[in-house]
Phi, psi and omega in degrees: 000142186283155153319132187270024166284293176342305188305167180252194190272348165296303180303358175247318147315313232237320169280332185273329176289000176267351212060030173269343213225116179256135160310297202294325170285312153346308160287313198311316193307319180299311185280336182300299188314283176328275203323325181293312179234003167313330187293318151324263195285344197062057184261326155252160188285295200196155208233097175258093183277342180293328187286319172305300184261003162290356166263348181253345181291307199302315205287355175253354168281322191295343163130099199303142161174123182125147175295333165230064174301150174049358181269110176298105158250106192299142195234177170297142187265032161267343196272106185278139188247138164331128122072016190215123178294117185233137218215349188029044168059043184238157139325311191305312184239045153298127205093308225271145195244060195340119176295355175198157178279118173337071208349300160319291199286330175303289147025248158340317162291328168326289178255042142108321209295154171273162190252176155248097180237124058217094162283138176313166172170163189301163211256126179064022182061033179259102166152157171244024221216320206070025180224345163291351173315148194284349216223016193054177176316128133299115199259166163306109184286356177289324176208127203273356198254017170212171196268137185297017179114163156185186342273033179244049155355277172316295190291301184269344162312282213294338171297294191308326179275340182083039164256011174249159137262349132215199185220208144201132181217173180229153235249100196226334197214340200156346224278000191243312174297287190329307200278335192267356171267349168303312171261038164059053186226204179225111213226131186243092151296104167293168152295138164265128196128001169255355151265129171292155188251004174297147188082327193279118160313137183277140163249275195224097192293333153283016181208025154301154162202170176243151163205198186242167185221119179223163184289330175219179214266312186309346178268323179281335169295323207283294187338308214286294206310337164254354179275336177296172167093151213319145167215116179290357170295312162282148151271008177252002184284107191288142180271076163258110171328155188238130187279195187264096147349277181303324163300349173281312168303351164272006191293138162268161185266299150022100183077032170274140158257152163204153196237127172262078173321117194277014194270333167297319187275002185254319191296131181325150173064013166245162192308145166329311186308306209267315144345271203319296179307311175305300196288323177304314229256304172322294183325305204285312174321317191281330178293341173283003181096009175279184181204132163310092172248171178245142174230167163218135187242082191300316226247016164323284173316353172248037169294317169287347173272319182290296212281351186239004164266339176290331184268325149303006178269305172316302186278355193266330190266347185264330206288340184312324153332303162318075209207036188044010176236012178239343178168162212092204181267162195201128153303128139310121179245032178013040184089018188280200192265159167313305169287344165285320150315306190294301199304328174304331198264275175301306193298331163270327016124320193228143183277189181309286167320317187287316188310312178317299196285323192267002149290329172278004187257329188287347200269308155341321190250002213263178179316130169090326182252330173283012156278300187301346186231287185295308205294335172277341172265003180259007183261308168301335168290317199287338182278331170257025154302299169308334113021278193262346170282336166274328165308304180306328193292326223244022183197157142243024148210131172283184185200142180198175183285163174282319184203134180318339160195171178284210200295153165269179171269152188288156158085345155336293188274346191282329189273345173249117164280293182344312157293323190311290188312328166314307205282050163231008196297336181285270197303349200273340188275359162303313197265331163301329182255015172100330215266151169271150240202090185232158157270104179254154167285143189251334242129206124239157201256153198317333196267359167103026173247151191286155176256125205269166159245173195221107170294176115265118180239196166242167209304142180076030149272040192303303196302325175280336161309312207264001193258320163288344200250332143331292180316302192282336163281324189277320163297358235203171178204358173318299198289359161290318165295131214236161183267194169208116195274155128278109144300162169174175175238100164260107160294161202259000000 
């Protein structure tokens, strides 16, 4: 019988409701795993196992209740937990210790689940790698010498290794797909505004969204359903009904259309491999009874220029906060000024990458330039909102590669951001136009790493995402293959 880490949270529900399955083995089993490779992959900043079962000691005098009683879900560590140290892998807010719990993660406690907290990610979610973290590299469990992604890494590393039974991560650009087609899993961009974002440290406040990174498309429907829906703390959180997910998935695809935006299949870099695998998946969909249309997203090319000047215009203005004096960490100032402080603070405080992004968000925005840039890039979002509401009238889901080639190698990418930025062009115009998103495994590349494909729908379509990404799963064995870690202590 496999280890009831391997299992997913349907498979696991379904052994406790037979009485095959104790929540207290279930974890012990879970922390024995994180203990064996955390050291390895570094998918977590850090593990309070003691604190884990005195929260499942509590969930079991209140009692079974709720779709995920006794089930551990790791969550990111920008995601705030009460009173449990949350640093969004930075120097800056070391120490710090939220006076409240994230909406999403109440959620989740709400119906039973244990929380897990802090998977690694890239420091302020600025990355596509998982390697700016303050707290070191994340490696890949398919290939320890290359990254699992970002910036919810941490989060799709440790789901792909079985030190997760799911996860949560968050979404700005990518940050939830890239990674989970880098470790062969399953990662959902909600539309933004069907999760709520209270609690989540901000990156970029119009284009954050929280989702789930799970082992199969029936766990992420389980997830979404319980994390979605209306909340009065955000005001960006749409009072939208929320369906039944899991009930979608039993829906057949037979006679659904999906469309391959041809501008995606043109595009310069991407790998054979990743080519190949997307026309085999198109196949097996159209043998499901879908049909192929042509679409088009003309404005595809300027998607990455318009997104990092918006989402750094964003981030340069939520990170300003940061400055040592109301929380987090604060430099010595050996009797200097108030402003020798703040500079002293940030400078040690923020890595390479954040420092980058909050100088290019602030030059966007100054006097003389937020016409020529920012203002032109929230005018470019708007032509590739529009974009995909014409593409979407004539299909109902697109398909596209997730990324442009599989995991890279670590350090590969670090002395050119620019290529870093590149290996998001599939995903980011997802979050510029609002629409949910999901990522599956499609394949694999000749050296044996996974290929992710990328649904698209239109906002507040979740379900047919999970109805098309069923179908396609079910038809399929990708998402069945597991990796096989060597432990070692590869230093970070």
């Amino acid at each position: 019988m496999d280890r009831l880490c391997t299992r997913t949270i349907h498979e696991l529900r379904s052994l406790m409701d037979q009485g095959a399955c104790e929540p207290r083995a279930l974890l012990q089993e879970l922390l024995e795993q994180v203990e064996r490779l955390n050291p390895t992959l570094h998918a977590y900043v850090t593990v309070d196992a003691g604190r884990l079962m005195r929260q499942l000691e509590q969930r079991l005098r209140q009692g079974p209740r709720g779709k995920l009683f006794g089930i551990p879900i790791t969550v990111k560590d920008n995601l705030c937990v009460q009173g449990e140290e949350t640093t969004c892998a930075s120097r800056i807010l070391r120490h710090f210790r939220p006076p409240y719990t994230a909406s999403a993660i109440e959620r989740l406690t709400q119906e039973g689940a244990i929380i897990v907290p802090r998977a690694n990610m890239d420091e302020f979610a600025f990355g596509s790698s998982t390697e700016s973290s303050a707290y070191g590299v994340t490696r890949n469990p398919w290939d320890l010498e290359r990254v699992p992604g970002g910036s919810s890494g941490g989060s799709a590393c440790a789901v792909a290794a079985d030190a997760a039974i799911a996860a949560l991560g968050t979404d700005t650009g990518g940050s939830i797909r890239q990674p989970a087609a880098f470790c062969g899993v399953v990662g959902l961009k909600p539309t933004y505004g069907r999760v709520s974002r209270y609690g989540l440290i901000a990156f970029a406040s119009s284009l954050d969204v929280i989702g789930p990174i799970t082992k199969d498309v029936r766990d992420c429907a389980l997830l979404l359903s319980v994390i979605a829906g209306h909340d009065p703390k955000d005001s960006t959180c749409a009072p939208v009904e929320v369906p039944d997910y899991v009930a979608a998935l039993q829906r057949p695809v037979k006679g659904l259309r999906f469309g391959v935006p041809k501008e995606y299949l043109i595009e310069e870099g991407i790998a054979p491999d990743v080519k190949a695998a997307l026309e085999a998946s198109c196949g097996a969909l159209e043998r499901l009874g879908m049909r192929r249309v042509s679409v088009s997203l003309p404005h595809t090319s300027y998607a990455v220029a318009a997104y990092y000047v918006v989402a750094t215009a964003e981030a340069s203005s939520n990170l300003a906060r940061y400055d040592g004096v109301q929380y987090g960490a604060r430099a010595a100032t050996d009797g200097g000024s108030l402003l020798d402080m703040y500079q002293r603070t940030r400078a040690d405080g923020f890595g390479t990458e954040a420092k980058r992004r909050i100088i290019l968000g602030t030059y966007v925005l100054s006097r003389g330039y937020y016409d020529a840039y920012y203002l032109k890039g929230l005018k470019v979002r708007t032509l590739i909102k529009r974009d995909f509401d014409e593409a979407l009238a004539s299909c109902d889901v697109l398909i596209c590669p997730t990324s442009p080639t599989a995991a890279f190698r670590i350090g590969e990418k670090l002395d050119n951001p620019l290529q870093m930025y590149l290996s998001d062009i599939f995903t980011i115009s997802a979050n510029l136009a609002g629409i949910p998103a999901l990522s599956m495994p499609c394949g694999f590349t000749a050296k044996g790493l996974p290929i992710g494909m990328q649904l698209l729908a239109g906002p507040f379509r979740e379900e047919v995402l999970l109805q098309v990404a069923s179908a396609y799963e079910q038809a399929t064995e990708w998402h069945r293959r597991k990796p096989e870690i060597r432990s070692c202590s590869t230093s970070r």
